[in-house]
C-alpha positions as CSV (number, residue, x, y, z in Angstrom):
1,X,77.7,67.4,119.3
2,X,75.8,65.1,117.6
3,X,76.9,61.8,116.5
4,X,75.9,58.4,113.5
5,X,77.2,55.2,114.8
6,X,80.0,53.7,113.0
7,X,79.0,50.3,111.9
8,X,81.8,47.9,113.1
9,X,82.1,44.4,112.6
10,X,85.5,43.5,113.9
11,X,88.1,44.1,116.4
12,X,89.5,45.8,114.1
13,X,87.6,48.1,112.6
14,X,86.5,48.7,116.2
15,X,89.6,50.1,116.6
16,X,89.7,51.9,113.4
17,X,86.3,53.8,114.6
18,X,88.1,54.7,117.8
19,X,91.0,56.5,115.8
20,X,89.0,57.7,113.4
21,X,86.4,59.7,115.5
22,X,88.9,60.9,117.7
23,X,91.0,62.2,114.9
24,X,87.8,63.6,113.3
25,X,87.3,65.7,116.4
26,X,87.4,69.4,117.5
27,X,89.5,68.3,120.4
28,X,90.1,65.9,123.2
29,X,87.0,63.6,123.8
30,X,85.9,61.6,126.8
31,X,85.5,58.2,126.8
32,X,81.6,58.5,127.1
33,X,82.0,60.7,123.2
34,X,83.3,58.5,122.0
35,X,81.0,55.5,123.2
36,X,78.6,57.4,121.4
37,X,80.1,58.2,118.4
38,X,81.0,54.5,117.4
39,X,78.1,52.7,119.4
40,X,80.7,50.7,121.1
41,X,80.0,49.5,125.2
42,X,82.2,51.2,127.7
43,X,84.3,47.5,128.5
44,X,85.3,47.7,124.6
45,X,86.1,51.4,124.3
46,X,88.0,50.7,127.5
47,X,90.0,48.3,126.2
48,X,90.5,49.9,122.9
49,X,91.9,53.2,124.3
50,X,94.5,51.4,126.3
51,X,95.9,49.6,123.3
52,X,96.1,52.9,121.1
53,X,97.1,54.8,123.6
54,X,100.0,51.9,124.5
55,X,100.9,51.9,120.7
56,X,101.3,55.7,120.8
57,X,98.0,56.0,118.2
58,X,96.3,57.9,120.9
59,X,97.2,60.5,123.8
60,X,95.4,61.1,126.6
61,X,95.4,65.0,128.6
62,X,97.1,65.4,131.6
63,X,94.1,64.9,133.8
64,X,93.9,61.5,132.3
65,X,89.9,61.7,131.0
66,X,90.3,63.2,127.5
67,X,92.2,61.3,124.4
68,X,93.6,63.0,121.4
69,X,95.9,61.9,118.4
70,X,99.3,60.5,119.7
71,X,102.5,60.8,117.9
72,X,102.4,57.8,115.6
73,X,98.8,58.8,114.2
74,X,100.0,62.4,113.4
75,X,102.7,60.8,111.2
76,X,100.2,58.4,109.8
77,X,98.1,61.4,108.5
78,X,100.9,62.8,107.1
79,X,102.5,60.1,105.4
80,X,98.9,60.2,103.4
81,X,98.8,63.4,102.5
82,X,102.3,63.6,101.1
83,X,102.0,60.2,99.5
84,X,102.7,60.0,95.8
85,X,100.1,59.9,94.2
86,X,99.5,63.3,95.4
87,X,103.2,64.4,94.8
88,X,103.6,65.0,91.4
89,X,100.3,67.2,91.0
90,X,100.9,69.5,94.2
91,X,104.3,69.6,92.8
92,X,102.9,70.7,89.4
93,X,100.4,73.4,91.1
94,X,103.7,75.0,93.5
95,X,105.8,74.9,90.6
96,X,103.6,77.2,88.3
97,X,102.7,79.5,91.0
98,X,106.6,79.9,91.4
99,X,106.9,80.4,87.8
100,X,103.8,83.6,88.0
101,X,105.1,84.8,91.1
102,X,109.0,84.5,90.6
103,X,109.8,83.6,94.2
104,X,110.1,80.3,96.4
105,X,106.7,78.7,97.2
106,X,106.4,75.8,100.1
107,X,102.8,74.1,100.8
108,X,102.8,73.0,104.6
109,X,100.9,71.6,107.6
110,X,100.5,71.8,110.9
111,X,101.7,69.0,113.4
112,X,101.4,69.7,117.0
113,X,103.0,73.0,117.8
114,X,105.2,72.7,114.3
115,X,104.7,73.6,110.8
116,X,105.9,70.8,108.1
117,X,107.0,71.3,104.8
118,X,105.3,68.7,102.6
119,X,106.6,70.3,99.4
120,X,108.8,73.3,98.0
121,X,109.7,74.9,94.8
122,X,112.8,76.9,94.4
123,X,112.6,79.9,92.6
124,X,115.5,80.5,90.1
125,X,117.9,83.1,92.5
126,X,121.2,82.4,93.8
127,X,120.1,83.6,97.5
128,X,117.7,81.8,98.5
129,X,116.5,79.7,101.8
130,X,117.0,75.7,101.9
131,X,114.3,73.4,103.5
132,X,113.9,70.4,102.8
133,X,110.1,68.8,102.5
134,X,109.7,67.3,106.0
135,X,111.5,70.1,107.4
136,X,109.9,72.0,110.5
137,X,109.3,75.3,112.2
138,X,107.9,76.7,115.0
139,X,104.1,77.7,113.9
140,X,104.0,80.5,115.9
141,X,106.5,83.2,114.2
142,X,106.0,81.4,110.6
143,X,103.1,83.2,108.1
144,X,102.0,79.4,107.5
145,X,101.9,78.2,111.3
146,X,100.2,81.4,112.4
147,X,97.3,81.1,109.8
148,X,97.0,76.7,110.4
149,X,96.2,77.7,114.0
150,X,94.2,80.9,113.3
151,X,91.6,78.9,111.3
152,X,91.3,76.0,113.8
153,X,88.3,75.5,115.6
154,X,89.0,78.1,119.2
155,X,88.7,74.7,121.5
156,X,91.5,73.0,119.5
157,X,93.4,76.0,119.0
158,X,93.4,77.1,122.4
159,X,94.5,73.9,123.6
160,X,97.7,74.2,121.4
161,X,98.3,77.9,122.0
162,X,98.5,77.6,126.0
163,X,101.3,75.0,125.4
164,X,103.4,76.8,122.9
165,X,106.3,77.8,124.7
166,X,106.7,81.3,122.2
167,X,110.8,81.8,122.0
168,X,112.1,84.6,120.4
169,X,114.0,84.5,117.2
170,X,114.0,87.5,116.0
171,X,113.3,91.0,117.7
172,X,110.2,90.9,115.6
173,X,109.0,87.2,116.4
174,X,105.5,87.3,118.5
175,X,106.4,86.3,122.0
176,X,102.9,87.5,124.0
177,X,100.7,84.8,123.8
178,X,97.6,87.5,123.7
179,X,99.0,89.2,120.7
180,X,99.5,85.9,119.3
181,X,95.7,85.8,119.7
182,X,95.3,89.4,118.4
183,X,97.1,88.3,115.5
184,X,95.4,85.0,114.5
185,X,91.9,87.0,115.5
186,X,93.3,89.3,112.1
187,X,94.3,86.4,110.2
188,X,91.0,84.4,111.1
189,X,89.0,87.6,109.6
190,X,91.6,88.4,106.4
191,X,92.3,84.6,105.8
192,X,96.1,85.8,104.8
193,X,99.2,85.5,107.0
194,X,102.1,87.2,107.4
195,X,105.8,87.0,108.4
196,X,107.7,90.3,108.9
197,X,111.1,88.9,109.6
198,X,109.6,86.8,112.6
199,X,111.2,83.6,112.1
200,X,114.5,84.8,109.9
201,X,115.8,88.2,110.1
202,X,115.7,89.6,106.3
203,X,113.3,87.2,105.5
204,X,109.1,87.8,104.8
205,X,106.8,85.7,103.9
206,X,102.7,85.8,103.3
207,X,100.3,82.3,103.4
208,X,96.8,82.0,102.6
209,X,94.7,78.7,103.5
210,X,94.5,75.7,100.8
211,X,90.5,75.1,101.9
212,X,89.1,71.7,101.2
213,X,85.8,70.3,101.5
214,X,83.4,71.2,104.4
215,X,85.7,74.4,104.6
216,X,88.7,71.8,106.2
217,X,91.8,74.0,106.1
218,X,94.1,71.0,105.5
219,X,97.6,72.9,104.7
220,X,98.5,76.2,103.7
221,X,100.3,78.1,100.9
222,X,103.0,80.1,101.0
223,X,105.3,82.5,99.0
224,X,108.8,83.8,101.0
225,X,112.0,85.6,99.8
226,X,114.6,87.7,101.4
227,X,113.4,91.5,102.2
228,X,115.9,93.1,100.0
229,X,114.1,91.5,97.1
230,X,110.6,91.5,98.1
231,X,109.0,93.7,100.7
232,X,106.2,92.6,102.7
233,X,103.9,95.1,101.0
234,X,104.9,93.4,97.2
235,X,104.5,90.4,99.0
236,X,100.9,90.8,99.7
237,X,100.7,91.6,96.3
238,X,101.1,88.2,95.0
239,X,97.9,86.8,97.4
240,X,95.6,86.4,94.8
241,X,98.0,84.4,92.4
242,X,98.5,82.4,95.3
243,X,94.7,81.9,96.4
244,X,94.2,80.4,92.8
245,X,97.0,77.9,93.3
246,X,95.2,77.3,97.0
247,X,92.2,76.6,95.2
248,X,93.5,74.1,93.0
249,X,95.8,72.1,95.7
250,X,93.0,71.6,97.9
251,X,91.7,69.3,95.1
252,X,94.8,67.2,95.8
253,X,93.6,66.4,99.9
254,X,91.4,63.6,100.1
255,X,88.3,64.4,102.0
256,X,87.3,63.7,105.2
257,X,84.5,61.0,105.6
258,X,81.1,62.0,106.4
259,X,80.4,60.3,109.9
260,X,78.8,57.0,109.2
């Protein structure tokens, strides 16, 4: 792929570049991509990589020649994306569409093989679910997790998907890692998710994508209840109230830098 040196005037910007092409990145690179991504000599990209990956910044595959995001950069991207000064207006946004819609609404991301809640609004019924924001899932039998990895580029995704290890929670949870494919190949093409009692028995749910700039799909939307209130089929109703609140959240995620 084609690559604009990073200008990079200190050590430590140097290793700011490092970071910050690997986490802009499709998946795993080598140490020669990212030489020529940030115009840095082998020696110092060496160097660099050891300390990140040391520090837990940085991982590297088990083969030992690729590098992607390590633990303590994944909670360093979301620590800024669920910082306040984004808070109050994502907050805002979830809480009308709850108010439209009448049922609980969450806005979450994906880390590694999990989907995070960064926020949740309530709806006003005494049964109801309970997760807190920072809470996690498993993505694959969650409407939010299956559409995060359904719209990732198919090198990244299919990294993740051959590691996810695809319990059962329910009897209707997706545990065949090709219809997990089938499924995401659906959700990829309708840009809507579903989840038919797959995570929680009596429980459905139905995400679409919060798209940001450069069509970045960031974090996704989603509206769940308990099947005795809301089938699946009323549940797909509500997509386009929830697409409008998509649209609007995604002007809460900062954009990604151009390269450069």
């Amino acid at each position: 792929m084609p690559y604009e040196k990073i200008e990079t005037p200190s050590a430590t910007l140097r290793a700011l570049a490092v970071m910050e092409t690997v986490a802009r990145a499709e998946g795993p690179l080598a140490l020669t991509e990212i030489m020529a991504a940030t115009g840095l000599p082998k020696p110092t990209v060496h160097r660099i990589l050891a300390l990140l990956e040391g520090a837990g910044m940085l991982v590297r595959e088990p083969e030992g020649k690729r590098y992607g995001p390590g633990p303590r950069l994944s909670t360093l991207a979301l620590d800024v994306v669920s910082g306040a000064a984004w808070r109050a207006p994502r907050h805002a946004i979830l809480q009308s569409v709850v108010d439209t819609i009448g049922e609980t609404c969450n806005l979450t991301m994906l880390d590694g093989t999990e989907v995070v809640y960064l926020d949740r609004v309530e709806a006003a019924w005494p049964l109801r679910l309970h997760f807190q924001s920072g809470s996690r899932i498993p993505a694959h039998c969650s409407a939010s997790g299956k559409l995060l990895l359904a719209m990732m580029p198919l090198r990244t995704r299919k990294r993740i998907v051959d590691t996810l290890p695809l319990p059962a929670f329910t009897a209707n949870t997706i545990t065949d890692r090709a219809a997990l494919e089938h499924a995401m190949k659906r959700i990829r093409k309708d840009r809507v998710s579903t989840d038919n009692e797959e995570y929680l028995a009596g429980t459905v749910c139905v995400a679409v994508p919060v798209e940001s700039g450069q069509r970045r799909v960031p974090a996704a939307l989603a509206v769940h209840a308990p099947a005795t209130r809301m089938s699946l089929a009323q549940a797909l109703a509500h997509v386009p109230a929830l697409r409008r609140a998509a649209a609007q959240l995604a002007d809460t995620f900062p954009e990604a830098s151009p390269p450069g």
